[in-house]
PASEDO-803188 format. One line per 3 residues: for each residue x, y, z of C-alpha. Coordinates in steps of 0.02 Angstrom, whole numbers, plus 50000, padded with zeros to 5 digits. Layout:
<nodes>
X/Y/Z | ...
</nodes>
This chain:
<nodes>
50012/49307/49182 | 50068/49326/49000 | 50136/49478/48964
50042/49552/48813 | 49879/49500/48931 | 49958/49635/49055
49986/49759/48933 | 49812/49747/48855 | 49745/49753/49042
49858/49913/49081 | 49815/50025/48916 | 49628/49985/48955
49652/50061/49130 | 49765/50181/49093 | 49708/50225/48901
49817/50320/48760 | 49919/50379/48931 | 50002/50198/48923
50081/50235/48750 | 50142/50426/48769 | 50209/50407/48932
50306/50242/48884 | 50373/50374/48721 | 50419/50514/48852
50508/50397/48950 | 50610/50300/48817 | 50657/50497/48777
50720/50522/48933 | 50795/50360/48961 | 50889/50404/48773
50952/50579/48852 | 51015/50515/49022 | 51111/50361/48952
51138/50378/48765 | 51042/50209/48737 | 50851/50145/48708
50795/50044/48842 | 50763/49872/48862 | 50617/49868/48932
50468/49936/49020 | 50400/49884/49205 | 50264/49949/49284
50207/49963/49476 | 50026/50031/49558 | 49986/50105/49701
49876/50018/49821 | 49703/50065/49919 | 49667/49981/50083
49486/49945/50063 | 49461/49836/50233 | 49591/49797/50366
49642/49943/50451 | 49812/49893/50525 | 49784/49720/50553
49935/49654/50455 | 50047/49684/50551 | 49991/49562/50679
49942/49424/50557 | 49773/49488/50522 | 49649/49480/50366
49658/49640/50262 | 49555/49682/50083 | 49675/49783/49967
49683/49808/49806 | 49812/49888/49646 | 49740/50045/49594
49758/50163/49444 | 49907/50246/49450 | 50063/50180/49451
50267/50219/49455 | 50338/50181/49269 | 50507/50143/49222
50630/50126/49085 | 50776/50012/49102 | 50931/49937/49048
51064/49795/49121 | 51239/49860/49154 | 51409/49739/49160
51501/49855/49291 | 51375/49778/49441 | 51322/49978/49469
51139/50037/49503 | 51105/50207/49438 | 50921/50266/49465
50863/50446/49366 | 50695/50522/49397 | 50666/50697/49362
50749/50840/49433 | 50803/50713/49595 | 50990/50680/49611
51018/50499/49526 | 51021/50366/49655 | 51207/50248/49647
51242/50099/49712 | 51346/49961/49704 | 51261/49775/49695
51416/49702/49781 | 51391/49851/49937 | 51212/49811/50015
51245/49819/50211 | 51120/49965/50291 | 51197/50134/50289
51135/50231/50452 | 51159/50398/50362 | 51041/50323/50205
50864/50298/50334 | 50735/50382/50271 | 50797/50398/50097
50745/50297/49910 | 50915/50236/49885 | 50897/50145/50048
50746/50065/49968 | 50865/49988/49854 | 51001/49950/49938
50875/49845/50057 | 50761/49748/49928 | 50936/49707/49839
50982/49637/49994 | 50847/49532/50031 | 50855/49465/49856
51039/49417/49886 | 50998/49315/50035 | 50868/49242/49951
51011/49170/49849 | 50980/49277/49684 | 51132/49323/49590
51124/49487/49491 | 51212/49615/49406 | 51181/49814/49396
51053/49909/49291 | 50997/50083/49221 | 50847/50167/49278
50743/50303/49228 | 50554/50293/49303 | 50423/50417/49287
50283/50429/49434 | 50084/50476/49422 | 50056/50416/49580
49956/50525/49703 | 50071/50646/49801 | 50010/50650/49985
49868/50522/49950 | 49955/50376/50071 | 49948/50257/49916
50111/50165/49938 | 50215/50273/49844 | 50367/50163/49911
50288/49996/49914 | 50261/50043/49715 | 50435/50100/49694
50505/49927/49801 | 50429/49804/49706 | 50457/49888/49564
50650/49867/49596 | 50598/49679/49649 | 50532/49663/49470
50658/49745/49401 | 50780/49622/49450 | 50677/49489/49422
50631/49521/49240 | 50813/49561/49216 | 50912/49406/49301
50806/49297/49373 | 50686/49238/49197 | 50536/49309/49292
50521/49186/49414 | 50534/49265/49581 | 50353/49244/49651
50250/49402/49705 | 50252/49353/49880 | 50434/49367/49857
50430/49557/49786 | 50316/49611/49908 | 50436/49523/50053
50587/49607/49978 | 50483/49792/50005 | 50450/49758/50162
50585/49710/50214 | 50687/49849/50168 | 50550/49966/50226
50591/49901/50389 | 50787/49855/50415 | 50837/50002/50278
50744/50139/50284 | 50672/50122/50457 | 50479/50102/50476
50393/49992/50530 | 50266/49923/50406 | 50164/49752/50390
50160/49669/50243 | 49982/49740/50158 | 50068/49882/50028
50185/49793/49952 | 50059/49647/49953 | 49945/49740/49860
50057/49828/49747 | 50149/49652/49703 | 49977/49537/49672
49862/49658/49568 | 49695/49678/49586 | 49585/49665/49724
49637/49518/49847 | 49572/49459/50019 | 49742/49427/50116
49765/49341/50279 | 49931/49341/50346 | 49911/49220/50472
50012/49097/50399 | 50210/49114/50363 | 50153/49078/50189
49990/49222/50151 | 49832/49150/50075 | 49785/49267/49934
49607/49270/49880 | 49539/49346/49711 | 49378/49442/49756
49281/49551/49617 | 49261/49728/49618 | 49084/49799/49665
49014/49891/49477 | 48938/50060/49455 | 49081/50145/49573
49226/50259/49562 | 49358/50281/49708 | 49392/50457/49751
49539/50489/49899 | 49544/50662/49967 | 49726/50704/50053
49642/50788/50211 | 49828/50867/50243 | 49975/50856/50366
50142/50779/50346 | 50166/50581/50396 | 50348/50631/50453
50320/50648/50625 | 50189/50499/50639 | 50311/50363/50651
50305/50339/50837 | 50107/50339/50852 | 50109/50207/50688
50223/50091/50827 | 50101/50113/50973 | 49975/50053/50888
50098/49865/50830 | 50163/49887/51006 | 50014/49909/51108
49926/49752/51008 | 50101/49674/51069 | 50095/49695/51219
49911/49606/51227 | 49962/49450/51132 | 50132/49439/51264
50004/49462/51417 | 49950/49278/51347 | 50124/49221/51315
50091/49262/51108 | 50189/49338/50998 | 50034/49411/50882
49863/49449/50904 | 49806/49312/50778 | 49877/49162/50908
49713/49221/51012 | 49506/49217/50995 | 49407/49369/51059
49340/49249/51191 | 49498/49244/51265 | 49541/49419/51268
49361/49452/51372 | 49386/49304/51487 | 49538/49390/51537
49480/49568/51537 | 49476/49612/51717 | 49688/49548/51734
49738/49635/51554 | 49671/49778/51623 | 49793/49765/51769
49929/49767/51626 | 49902/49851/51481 | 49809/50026/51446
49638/50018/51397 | 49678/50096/51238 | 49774/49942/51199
49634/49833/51230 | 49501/49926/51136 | 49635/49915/50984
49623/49714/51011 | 49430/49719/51011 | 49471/49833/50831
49600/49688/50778 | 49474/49553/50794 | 49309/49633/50727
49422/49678/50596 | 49467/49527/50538 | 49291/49491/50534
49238/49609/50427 | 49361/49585/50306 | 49295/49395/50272
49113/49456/50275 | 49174/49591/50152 | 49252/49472/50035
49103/49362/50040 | 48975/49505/50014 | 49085/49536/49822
49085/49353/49769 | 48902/49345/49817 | 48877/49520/49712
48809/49588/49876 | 48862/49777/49858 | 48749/49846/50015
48853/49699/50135 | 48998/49751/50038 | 48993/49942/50088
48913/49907/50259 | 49083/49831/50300 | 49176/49961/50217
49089/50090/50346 | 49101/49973/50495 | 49281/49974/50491
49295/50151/50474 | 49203/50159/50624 | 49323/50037/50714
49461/50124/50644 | 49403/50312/50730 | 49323/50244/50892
49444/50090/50957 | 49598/50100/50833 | 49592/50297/50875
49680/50308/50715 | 49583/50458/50629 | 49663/50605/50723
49814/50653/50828 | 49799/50645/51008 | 49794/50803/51097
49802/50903/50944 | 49622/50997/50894 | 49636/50994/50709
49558/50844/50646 | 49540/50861/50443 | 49506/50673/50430
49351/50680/50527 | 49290/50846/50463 | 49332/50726/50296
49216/50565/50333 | 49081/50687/50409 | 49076/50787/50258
49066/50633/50130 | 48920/50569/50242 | 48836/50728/50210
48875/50727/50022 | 48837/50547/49975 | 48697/50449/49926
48732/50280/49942 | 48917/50213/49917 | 49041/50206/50061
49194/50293/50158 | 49324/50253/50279 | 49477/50332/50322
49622/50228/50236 | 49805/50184/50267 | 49911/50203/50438
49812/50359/50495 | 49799/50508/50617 | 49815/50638/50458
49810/50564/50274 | 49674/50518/50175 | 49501/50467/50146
49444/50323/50037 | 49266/50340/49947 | 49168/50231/49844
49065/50364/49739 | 48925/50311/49645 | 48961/50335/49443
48900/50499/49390 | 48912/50573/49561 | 49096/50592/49560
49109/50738/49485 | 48990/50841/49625 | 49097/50745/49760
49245/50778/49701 | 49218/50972/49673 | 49153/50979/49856
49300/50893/49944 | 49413/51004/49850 | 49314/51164/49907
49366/51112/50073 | 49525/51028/50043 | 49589/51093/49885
49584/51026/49707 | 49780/50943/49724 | 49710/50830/49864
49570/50749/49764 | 49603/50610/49649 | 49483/50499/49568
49528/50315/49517 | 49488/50149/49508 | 49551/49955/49538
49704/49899/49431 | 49689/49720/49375 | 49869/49691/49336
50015/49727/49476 | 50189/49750/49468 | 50234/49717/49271
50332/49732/49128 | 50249/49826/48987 | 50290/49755/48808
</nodes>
């Protein structure tokens, strides 16, 4: 997409904020390294509208770039060193020509880097260093991507820098995940960075090696609010794996490696054996993967057909799915459910619209499609219960990861 397209797209999502923050930036980029930048790249967070972890075992998912995004400022260096400022956070250094994993650096941005600049190099990129200064308005707490935005933005980075722009967004969004995974130790599928790297709102099935990304249009006349219902994702990482492992451990009863090598039909054929061999909980999240995936096509068809009512019906399905056979919408065991007491308060609230809880679940947040005009009522009732710095209103971002001329 031409760049000055991109730019025109961005400031009409993002206003006069596009221009002051780029000034702020170029201020602060000025102040750390005693030069003007060369440029500008921009990266979104991401809203997973249908497709509750389905990725992961090459499943359909709806997702889209939203509204707020993590900007920065940046400049090549000749010494092959990676220097990374933002805010009051100690820089972030590296070396291009050090980019094995570092046990001590899991769970930390710079192994974000490190990892993306890896999978670049064994994509056969050659690169050099750069200067970075990057300013953030992406929702704290919201389960947005925050480091899907913040790897692909290193993807483009390079890629703007080096590589002429020509490193696909498949590419970018590979290079997140991958680091996410081998660097800084989670396991992820491939929807955020997916998201964050195409722009927009896509249908995505990941059943091939090769992901078939589908334009779909967004449904008109609604805002997206996402209440952070509370709770810290820190100690989630090991119920995030069941759920990959237990739809595992269905596909290898039939000698599979993912869920999306089997039909429904053969998973109830089979029933009374997989029971013999796998929890029940695992099967009911196989029932989940494949009415999923259905969903997510009748969803996409519903917006090219303008068919808003389908559209949201889906929506609310899978959030359904997602709290009754995922059993992703609260901890086990533990009585404090805020994303619950979250979807049962929005279906109190709202008049028409949808909800669902969003993203890799058990605390986190809760995705709404608010009618225009009504946002404002919604909004100040969530935060009544939630509090005002868990509420965020936005909307679908037509351009992804980008430079901003």
């Amino acid at each position: 997409m031409c760049y000055n397209i991109v730019m025109q797209m961005y400031s009409e999502d993002y206003g006069e904020d596009a221009l002051s923050r780029k000034g702020r930036l170029a201020a602060d980029f000025k102040e750390q390294f005693g030069e003007e930048p060369a440029f500008f790249v921009s990266s979104p967070g991401r809203a997973e509208i249908v497709g509750n972890h389905t990725d992961h075992n090459g499943g359909k998912v709806l997702v889209s770039s939203i509204s707020c995004d993590v900007m920065a400022a940046v400049s090549p260096r000749s010494d092959g060193n990676v220097v990374i400022a933002s805010g009051a956070y100690y820089p972030i250094r590296l070396s291009v020509h050090e980019l094995s994993v570092r046990e001590r650096e899991r769970g930390r941005s710079i192994s974000l880097v490190r990892g993306v600049l890896r999978y670049l190099k064994d994509l056969g990129a050659s690169f050099g260093g750069f200067n970075c200064v990057t300013h953030s308005t992406i929702f704290r707490g919201a389960g947005v991507s925050s480091s899907a935005a913040f790897e692909v933005l290193i993807a483009e980075i390079i890629d703007l820098l080096y590589l002429e722009g020509r490193l696909p967004a498949l590419e970018k969004a590979r290079a997140g995940m991958y680091a996410e995974n081998e660097y800084f130790g989670k396991p992820c599928g491939l929807l955020d960075q997916a998201g964050v790297a195409f722009g927009g709102l896509n249908m995505i099935d990941f059943s091939a090696r090769d992901p078939i990304v589908t334009p779909v249009p967004a449904p008109e006349g609604y805002r997206i609010v996402l209440t952070n219902t509370g709770g810290s994702h820190s100690k989630l990482t090991n119920y995030y794996s069941d759920i990959r492992r237990e739809m595992g451990e269905v596909a290898a009863f039939f000698q599979k490696r993912f869920l999306c090598e089997l039909t429904e039909e053969d998973l109830i054929e089979e029933l009374p054996a997989l029971r013999q061999k796998v929890s029940d909980r695992a099967i009911l999240r196989a029932f989940h993967f494949f009415e999923e995936n259905r969903r997510v096509s009748l969803a996409a068809e519903a917006l090219q057909a303008g068919d808003t009512a389908l559209f949201f019906e889906q929506v609310l399905l899978s959030g359904e799915s997602s709290l009754s056979y995922l059993q992703n919408c609260y901890i086990p065991g533990d009585t404090n459910e805020p994303v619950v007491i979250a979807l049962k308060l929005t279906q109190k609230l709202l008049k028409g619209g949808a909800w669902r809880m969003m993203g890799g679940g058990f605390t986190g947040t809760v995705l709404t499609f608010c009618p225009a005009g009504g946002e404002e009522r919604y909004c100040r009732e969530m935060a009544r219960v939630f509090g005002r710095e868990r509420v965020f209103l936005t909307d679908i971002r037509r351009a992804g990861a980008c430079e901003l001329i």
